[in-house]
C-alpha positions as CSV (number, residue, x, y, z in Angstrom):
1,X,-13.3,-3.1,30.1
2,X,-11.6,-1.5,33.5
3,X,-8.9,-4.1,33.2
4,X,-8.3,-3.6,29.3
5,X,-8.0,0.1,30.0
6,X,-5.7,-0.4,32.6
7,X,-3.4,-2.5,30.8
8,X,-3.6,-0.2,27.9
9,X,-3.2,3.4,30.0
10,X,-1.5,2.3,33.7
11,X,2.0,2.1,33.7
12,X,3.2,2.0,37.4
13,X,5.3,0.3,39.0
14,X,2.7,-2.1,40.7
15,X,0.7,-2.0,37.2
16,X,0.9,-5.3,35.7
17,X,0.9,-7.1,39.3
18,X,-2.6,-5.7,39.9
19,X,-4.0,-6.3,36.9
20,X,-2.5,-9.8,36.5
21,X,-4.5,-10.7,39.8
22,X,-7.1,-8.7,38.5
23,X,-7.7,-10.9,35.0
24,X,-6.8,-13.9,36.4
25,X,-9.5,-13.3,39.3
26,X,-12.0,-12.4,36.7
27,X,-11.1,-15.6,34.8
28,X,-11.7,-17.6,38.1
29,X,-14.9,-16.1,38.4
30,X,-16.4,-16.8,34.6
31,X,-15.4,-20.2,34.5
32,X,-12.4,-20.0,32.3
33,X,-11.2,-23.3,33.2
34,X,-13.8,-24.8,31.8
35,X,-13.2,-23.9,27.9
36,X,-10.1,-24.7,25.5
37,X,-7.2,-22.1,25.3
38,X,-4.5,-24.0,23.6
39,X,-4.8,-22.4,20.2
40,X,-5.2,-19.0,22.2
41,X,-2.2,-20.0,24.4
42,X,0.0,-20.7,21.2
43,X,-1.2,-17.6,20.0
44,X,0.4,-15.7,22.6
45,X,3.4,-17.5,22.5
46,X,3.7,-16.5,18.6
47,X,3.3,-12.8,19.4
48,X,5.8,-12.9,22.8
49,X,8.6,-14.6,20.1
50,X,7.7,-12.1,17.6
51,X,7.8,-8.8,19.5
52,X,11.2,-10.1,21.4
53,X,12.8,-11.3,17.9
54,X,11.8,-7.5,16.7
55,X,13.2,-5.7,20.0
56,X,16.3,-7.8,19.4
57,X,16.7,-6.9,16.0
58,X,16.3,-3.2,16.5
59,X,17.7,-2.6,20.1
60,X,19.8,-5.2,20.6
61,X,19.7,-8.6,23.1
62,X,20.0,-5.7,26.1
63,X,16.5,-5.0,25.4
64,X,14.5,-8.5,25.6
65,X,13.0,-7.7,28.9
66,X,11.7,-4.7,27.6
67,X,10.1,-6.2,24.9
68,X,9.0,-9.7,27.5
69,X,7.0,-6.6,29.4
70,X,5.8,-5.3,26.0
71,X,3.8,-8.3,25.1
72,X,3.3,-9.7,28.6
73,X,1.1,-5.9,28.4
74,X,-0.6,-6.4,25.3
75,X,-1.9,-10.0,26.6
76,X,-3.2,-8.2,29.7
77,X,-4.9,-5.9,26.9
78,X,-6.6,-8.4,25.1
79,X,-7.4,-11.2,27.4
80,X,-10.7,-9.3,29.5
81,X,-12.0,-9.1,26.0
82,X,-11.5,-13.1,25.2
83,X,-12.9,-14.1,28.5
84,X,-15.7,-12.1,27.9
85,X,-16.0,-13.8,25.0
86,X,-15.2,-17.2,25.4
87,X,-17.3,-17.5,28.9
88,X,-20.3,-15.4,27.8
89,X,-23.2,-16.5,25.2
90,X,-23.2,-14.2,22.2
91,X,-26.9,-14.1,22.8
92,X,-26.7,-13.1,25.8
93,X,-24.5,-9.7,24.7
94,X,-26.3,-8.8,22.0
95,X,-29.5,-8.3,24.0
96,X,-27.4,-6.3,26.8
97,X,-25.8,-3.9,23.7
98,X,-29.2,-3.5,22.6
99,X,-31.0,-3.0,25.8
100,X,-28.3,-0.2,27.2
101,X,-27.4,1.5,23.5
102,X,-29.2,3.7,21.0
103,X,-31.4,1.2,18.8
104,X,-29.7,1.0,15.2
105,X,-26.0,1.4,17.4
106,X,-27.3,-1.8,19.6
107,X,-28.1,-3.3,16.4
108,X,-25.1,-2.6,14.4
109,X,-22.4,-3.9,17.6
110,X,-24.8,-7.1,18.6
111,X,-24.6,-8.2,15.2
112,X,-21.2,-7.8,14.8
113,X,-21.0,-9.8,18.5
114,X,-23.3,-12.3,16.9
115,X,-21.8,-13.2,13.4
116,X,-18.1,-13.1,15.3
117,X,-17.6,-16.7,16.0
118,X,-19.2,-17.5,12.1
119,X,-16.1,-15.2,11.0
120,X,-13.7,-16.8,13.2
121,X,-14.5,-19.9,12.1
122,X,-14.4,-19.5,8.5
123,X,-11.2,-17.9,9.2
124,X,-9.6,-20.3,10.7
125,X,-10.8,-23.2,8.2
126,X,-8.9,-20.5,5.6
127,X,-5.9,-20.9,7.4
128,X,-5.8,-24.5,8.3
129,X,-6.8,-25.3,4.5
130,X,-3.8,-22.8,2.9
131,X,-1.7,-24.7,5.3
132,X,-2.0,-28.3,4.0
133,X,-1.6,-26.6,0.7
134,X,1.9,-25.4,1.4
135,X,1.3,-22.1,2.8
136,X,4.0,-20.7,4.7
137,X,2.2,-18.9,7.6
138,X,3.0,-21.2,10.6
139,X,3.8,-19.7,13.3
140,X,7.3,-20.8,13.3
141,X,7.8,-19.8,9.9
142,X,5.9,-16.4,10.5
143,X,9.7,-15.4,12.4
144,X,10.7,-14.3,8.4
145,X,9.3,-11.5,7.5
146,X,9.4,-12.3,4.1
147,X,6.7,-14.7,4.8
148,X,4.0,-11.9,6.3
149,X,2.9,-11.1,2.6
150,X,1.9,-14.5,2.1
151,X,-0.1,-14.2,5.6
152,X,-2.0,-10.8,4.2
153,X,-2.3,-12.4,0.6
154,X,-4.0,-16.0,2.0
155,X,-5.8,-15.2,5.1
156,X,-5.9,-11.3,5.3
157,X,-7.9,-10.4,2.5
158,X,-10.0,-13.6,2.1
159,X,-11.5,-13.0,5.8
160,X,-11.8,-9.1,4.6
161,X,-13.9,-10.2,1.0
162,X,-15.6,-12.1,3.9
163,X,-16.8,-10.0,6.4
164,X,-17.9,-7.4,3.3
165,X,-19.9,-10.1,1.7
166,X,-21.6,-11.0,5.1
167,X,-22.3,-7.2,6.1
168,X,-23.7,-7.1,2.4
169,X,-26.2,-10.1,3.8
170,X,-26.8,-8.4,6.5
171,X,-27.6,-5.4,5.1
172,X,-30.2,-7.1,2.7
173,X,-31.7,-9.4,5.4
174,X,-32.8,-6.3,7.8
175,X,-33.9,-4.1,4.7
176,X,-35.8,-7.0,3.8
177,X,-38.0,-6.7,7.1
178,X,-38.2,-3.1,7.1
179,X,-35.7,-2.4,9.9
180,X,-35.3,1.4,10.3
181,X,-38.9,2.7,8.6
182,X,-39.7,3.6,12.3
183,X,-37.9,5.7,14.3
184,X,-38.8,4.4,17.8
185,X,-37.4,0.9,18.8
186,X,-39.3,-2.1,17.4
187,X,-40.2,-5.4,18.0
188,X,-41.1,-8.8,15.9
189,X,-43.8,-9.9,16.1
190,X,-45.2,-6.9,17.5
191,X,-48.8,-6.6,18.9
192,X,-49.7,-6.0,14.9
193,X,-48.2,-7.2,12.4
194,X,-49.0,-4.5,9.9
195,X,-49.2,-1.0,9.9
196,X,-51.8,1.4,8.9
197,X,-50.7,1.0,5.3
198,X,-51.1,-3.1,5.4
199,X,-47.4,-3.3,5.1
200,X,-45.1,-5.4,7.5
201,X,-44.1,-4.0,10.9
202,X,-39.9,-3.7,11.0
């Protein structure tokens, strides 16, 4: 979190040295090495062409480096958050977000921690499928702006319809064991599995 604020708010001179030994001494320290980051790796190499092809079209060739220290910054932003989420169990944040935060906030951000990789990976099934069909969202082809609609109309709004349906799921599955009829923090199964009225215990 430090680091991702830094990157986002620190712009000195010795800014992105620090927090480039920073992130890579926190990724030495969770294990990093020891997971897959080619698709992440070709991920950032999409948005560093992307942002420099943009600079270049408004500013002029001048004005790469500017825009090589633009995204070079925006990859320091986001990769504290993708260790934390590559090295550490889901499990394992959802029961620190619910242990150090309000009870239905806990709830609400550990389920949302939870159900990220099932997202993720329906996500990228969507994209892998509308590419064998012909879609042009590679990342090469991604250069033409003309071909960002397509991106939004194939991948964009399916993984939104997604999401919705699964909150909607979500929803129904903790209303369906009474989650929220107390207002103190509960547990299942509790000492008692009923309350006073016979009904279920949230």
């Amino acid at each position: 979190m430090i680091l991702a604020l830094g990157a986002m708010l620190w712009h000195g001179p010795w800014s992105l040295s620090v927090l480039t030994v920073g992130i890579a001494t926190l990724a030495l320290a969770v294990g990093a090495h020891r997971h897959s980051w080619e698709r992440l790796v070709l991920v950032f190499i999409w948005q560093v062409v992307l942002i420099m092809a943009l600079y270049a079209l408004r500013y002029g060739v001048q004005r790469l480096p500017d825009g090589a220290l633009v995204a070079y910054r925006l990859i320091l932003l986001v990769l504290p958050g993708v260790l934390l989420m590559k090295t550490t169990h889901h499990g394992d944040m959802a029961r620190l977000l619910v242990r150090i935060l309000p009870a239905k906030v806990g709830f609400v951000l550990s389920t949302c921690v939870f159900f990220f990789p099932t997202l993720w990976s329906v996500t990228v099934q969507t994209y892998e499928s509308q590419v064998l069909r012909g879609a042009r969202i590679l990342p090469r082809e991604l250069i033409n702006p003309v071909n960002m609609g397509t991106l939004v109309r194939v991948i964009c709004l399916p993984a939104i319809v997604t999401s919705l349906a699964l909150a909607k799921d979500i929803a129904l599955a903790a209303h369906c064991r009474w989650y929220g009829l107390h207002p103190a923090r509960t547990v299942w199964p509790g000492p008692n599995t009923t309350n006073t009225n016979g009904e279920p215990r949230a």
